[in-house]
Kinemage of the C-alpha trace (Angstrom):
@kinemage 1
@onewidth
@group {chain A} dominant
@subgroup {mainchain}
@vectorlist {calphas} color= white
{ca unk a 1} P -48.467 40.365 34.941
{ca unk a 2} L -50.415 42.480 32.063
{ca unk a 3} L -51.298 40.856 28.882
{ca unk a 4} L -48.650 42.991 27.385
{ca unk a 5} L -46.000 41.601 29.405
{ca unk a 6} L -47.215 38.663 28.944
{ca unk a 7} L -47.260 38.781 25.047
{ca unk a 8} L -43.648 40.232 25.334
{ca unk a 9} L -42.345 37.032 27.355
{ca unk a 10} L -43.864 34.594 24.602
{ca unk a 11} L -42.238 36.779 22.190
{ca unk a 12} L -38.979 36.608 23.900
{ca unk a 13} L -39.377 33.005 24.740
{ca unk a 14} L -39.920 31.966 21.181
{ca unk a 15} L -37.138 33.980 19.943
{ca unk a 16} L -35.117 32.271 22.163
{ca unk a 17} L -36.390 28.585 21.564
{ca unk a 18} L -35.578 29.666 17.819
{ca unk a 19} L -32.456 30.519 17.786
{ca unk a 20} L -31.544 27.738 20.037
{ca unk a 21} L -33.171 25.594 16.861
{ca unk a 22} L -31.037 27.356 14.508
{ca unk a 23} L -28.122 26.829 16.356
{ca unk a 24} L -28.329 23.476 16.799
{ca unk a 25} L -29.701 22.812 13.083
{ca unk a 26} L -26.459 24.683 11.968
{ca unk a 27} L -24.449 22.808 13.851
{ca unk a 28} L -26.236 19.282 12.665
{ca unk a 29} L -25.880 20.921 8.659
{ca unk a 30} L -22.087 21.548 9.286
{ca unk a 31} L -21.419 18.206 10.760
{ca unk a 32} L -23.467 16.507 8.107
{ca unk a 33} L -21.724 18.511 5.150
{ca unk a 34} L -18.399 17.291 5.781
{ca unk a 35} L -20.137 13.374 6.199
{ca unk a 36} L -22.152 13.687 3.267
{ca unk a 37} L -18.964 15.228 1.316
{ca unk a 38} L -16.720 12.360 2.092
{ca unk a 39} L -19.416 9.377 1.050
{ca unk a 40} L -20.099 11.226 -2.153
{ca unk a 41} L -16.336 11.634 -3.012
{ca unk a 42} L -16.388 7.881 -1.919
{ca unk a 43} L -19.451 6.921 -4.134
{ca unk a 44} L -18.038 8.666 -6.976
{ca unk a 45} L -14.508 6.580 -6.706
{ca unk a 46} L -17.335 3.472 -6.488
{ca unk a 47} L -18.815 3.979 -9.449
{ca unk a 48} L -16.028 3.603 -11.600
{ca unk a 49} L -15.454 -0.027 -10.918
{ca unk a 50} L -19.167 -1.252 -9.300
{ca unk a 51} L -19.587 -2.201 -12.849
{ca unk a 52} L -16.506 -4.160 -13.807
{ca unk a 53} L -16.218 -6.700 -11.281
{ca unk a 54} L -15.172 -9.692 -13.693
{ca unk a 55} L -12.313 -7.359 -15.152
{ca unk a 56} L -11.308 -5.760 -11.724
{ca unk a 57} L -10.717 -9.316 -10.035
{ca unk a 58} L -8.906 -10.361 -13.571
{ca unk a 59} L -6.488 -7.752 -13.493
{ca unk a 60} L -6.341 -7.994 -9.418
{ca unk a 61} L -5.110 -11.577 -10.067
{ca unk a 62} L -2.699 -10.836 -13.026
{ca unk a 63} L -1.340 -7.990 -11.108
{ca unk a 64} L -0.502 -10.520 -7.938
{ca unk a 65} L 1.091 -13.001 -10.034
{ca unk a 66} L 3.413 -10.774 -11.848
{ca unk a 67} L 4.467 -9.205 -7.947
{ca unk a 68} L 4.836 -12.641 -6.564
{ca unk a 69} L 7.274 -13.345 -10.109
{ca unk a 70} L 9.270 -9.932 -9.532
{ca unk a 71} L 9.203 -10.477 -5.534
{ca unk a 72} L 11.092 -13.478 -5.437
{ca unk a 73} L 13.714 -11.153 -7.536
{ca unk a 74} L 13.273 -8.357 -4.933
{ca unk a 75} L 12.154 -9.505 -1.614
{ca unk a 76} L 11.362 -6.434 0.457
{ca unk a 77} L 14.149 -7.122 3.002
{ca unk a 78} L 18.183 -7.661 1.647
{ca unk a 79} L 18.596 -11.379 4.312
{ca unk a 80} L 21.979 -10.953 3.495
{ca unk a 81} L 22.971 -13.221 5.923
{ca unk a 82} L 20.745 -16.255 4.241
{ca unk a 83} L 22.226 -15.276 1.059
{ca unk a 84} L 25.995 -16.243 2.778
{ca unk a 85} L 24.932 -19.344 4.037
{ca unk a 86} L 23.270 -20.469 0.882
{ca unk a 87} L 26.815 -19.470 -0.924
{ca unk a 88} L 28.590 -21.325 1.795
{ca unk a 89} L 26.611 -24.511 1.319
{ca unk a 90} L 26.986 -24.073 -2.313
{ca unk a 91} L 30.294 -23.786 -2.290
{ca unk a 92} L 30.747 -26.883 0.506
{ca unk a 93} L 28.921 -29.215 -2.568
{ca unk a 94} L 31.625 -28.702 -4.548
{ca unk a 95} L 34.139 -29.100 -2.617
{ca unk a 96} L 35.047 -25.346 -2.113
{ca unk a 97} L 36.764 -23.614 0.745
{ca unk a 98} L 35.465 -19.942 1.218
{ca unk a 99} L 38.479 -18.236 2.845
{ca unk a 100} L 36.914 -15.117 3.778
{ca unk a 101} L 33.434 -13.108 3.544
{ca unk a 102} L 32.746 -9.684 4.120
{ca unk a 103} L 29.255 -7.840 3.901
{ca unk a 104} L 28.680 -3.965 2.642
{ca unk a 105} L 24.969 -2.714 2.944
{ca unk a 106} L 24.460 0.646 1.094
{ca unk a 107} L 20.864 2.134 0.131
{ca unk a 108} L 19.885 3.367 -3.177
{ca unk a 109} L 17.081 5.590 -4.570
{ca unk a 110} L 14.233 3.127 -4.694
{ca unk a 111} L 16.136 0.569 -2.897
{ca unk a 112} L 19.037 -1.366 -1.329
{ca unk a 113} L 21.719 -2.973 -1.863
{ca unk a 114} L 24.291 -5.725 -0.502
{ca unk a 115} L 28.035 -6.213 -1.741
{ca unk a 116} L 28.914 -9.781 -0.689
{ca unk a 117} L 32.629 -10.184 -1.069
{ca unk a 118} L 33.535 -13.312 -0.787
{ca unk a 119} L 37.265 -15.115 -1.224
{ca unk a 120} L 36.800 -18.336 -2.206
{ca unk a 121} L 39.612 -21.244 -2.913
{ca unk a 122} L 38.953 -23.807 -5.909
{ca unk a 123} L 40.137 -25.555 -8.913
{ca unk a 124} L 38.837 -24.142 -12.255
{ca unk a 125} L 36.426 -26.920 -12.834
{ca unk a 126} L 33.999 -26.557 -9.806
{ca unk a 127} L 34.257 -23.395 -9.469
{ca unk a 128} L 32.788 -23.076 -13.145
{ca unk a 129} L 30.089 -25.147 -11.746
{ca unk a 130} L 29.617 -23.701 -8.536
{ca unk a 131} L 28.713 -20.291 -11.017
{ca unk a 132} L 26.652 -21.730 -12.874
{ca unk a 133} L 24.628 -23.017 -9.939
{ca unk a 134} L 25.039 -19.494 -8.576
{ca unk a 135} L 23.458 -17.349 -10.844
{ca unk a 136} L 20.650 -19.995 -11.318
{ca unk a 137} L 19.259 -18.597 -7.846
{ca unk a 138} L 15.505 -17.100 -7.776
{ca unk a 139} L 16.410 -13.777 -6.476
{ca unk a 140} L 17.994 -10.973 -8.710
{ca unk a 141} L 21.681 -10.549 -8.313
{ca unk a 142} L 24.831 -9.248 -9.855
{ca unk a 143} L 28.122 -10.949 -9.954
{ca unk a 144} L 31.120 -9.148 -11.002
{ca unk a 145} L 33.614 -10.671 -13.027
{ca unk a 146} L 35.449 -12.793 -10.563
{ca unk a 147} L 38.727 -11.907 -10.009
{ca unk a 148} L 41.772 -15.111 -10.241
{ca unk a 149} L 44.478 -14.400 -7.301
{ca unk a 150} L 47.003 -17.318 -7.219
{ca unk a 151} L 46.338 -20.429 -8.810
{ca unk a 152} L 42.994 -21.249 -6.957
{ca unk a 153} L 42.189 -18.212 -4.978
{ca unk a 154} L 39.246 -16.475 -6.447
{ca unk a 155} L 37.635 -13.149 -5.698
{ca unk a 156} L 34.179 -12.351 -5.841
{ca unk a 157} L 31.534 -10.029 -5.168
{ca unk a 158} L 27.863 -10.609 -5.301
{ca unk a 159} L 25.510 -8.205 -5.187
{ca unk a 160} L 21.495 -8.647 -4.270
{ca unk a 161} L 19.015 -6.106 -4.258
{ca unk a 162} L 15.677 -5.377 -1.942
{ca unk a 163} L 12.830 -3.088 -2.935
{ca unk a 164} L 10.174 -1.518 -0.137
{ca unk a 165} L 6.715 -2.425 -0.837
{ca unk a 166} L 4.555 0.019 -2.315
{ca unk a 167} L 1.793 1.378 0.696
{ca unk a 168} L -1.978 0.247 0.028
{ca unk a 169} L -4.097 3.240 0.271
{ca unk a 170} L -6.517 2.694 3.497
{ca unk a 171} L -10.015 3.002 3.610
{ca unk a 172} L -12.473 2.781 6.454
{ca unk a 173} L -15.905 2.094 5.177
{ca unk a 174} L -17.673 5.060 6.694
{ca unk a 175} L -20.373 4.194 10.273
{ca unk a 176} L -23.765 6.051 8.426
{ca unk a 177} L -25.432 7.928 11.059
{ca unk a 178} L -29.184 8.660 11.481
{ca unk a 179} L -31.331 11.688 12.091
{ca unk a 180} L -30.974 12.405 15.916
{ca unk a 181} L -33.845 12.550 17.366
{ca unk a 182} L -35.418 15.755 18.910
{ca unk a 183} L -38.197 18.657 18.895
{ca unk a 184} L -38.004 20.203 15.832
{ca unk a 185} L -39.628 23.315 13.381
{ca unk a 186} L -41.372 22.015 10.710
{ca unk a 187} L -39.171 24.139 8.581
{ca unk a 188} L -35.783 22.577 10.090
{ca unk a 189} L -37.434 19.183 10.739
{ca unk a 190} L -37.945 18.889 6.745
{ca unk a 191} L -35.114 20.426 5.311
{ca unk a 192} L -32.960 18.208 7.831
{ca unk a 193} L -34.701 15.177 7.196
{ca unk a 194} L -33.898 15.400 3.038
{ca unk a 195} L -30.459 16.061 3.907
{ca unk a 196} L -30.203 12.737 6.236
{ca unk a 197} L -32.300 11.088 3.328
{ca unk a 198} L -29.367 11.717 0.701
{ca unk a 199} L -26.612 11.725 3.072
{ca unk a 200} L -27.991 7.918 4.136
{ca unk a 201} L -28.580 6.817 0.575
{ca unk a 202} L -24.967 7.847 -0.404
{ca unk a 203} L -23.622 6.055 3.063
{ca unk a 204} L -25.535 2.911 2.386
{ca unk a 205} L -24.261 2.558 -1.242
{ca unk a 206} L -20.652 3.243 0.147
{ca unk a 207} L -20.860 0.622 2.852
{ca unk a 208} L -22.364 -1.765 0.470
{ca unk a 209} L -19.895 -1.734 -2.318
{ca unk a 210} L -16.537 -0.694 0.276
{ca unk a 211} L -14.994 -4.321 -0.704
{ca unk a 212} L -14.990 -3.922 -5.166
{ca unk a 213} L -13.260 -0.089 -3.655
{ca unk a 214} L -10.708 -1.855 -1.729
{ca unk a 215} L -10.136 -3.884 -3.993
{ca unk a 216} L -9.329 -1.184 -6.708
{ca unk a 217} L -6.884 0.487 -4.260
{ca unk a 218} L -5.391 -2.772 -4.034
{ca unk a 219} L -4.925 -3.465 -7.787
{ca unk a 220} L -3.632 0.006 -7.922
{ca unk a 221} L -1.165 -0.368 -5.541
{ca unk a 222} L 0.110 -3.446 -6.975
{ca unk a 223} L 0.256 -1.802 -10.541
{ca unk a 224} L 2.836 0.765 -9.032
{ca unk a 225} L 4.685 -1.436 -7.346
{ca unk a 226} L 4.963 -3.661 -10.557
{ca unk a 227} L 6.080 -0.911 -12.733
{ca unk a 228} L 8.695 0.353 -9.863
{ca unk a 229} L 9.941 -3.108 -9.679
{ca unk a 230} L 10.529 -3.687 -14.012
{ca unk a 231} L 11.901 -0.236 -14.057
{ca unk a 232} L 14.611 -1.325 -11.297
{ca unk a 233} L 14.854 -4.885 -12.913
{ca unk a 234} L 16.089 -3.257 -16.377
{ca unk a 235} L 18.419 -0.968 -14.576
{ca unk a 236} L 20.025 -3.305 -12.899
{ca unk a 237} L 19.964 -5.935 -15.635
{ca unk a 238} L 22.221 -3.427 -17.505
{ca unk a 239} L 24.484 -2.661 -14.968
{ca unk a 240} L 27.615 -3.506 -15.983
């Protein structure tokens, strides 16, 4: 082999060994773009709340007493059933007979609904008290104007509501990568070790401060679910 050939094979050889760098340091900057996108988007949603801890875990504990108070007015499931029995051993205290019960389910924009119709047989006096005791329950319901058939036979439908729980937004604090390692151009090797500098900065503040951002999704969550439940509350409070 001739010098020239020789030259031309280096030549060829290092264009090859380049490209094959530029390849792979493309393929390192794409896959690194879309990492360091997401922490910064993270780190960004971060530092709105890193520096109100004291009033994010005061209005995280406000926000989960007021859904326990309007949760135990609109459990996220109808129990229907418990509902009959607890109107059954109401009734049996006062020495009421419940002739017959029937059960209608129906769902409703934002939630759903049971129609307990229940035929009950008593005197005026406990039934009056057997009311009052009813509509003294925790949970939110609606009785209708009962209904007199006979002289003791009494009709009467109760109605009790159940609201879905609003989702919690997920998050996965992100698993920071570091610079693989390899045989690099200078050129590459510096311009991909500042982006794994940043990228790892931005990770590392992510990772570190992932609990005050769950907690934020949390209180938001909760805030929405709040509001849903009042606005259901006062519709229902005026239904006639």
């Amino acid at each position: 082999m001739n010098i020239r050939h020789l030259v031309l094979f280096i030549v060829v050889l290092s264009i090859g060994f380049f490209l094959q760098q530029l390849d792979h340091y493309l393929t390192q900057w794409d896959a690194l773009h879309l990492l360091r996108s997401e922490v910064i988007q993270r780190s960004a949603q971060i530092e709105d709340v890193m520096y109100q801890e004291d009033a994010l875990r005061q209005q995280l504990k406000q926000a989960e007493q007021r859904n326990a108070q309007l949760r135990r007015l609109f459990p996220e499931t109808l129990q229907a059933e418990q509902l009959e029995q607890h109107v059954a051993a109401l009734a049996s205290q006062h020495h009421i007979k419940v002739l017959a019960t029937r059960t209608a389910i129906n769902s409703r924009p934002g939630y759903s609904e049971a129609t307990i119709d229940i035929t009950l047989e008593a005197a005026d006096a406990p039934a009056k008290r057997f009311m009052r005791e009813l509509k003294s329950i925790p949970r939110r319901i609606h009785i209708v104007p009962p209904e007199k058939r006979g002289k003791k036979n009494i009709h009467l439908l109760i109605i009790v509501y159940a609201v879905p729980k609003e989702p919690i937004e997920t998050f996965m604090p992100p698993h920071c990568i570091e610079m693989p390692a390899g045989l690099w151009l200078p050129p590459l090797q510096d311009r991909l070790t500042l982006l794994y500098k940043d990228y790892s900065k931005q990770c590392h503040f992510v990772t570190s401060y992932a609990g005050r951002y769950l907690e934020q999704l949390r209180l938001l969550a909760l805030q929405k679910d709040n509001t849903r439940l009042q606005v259901i509350e006062q519709q229902l409070r005026n239904r006639p």
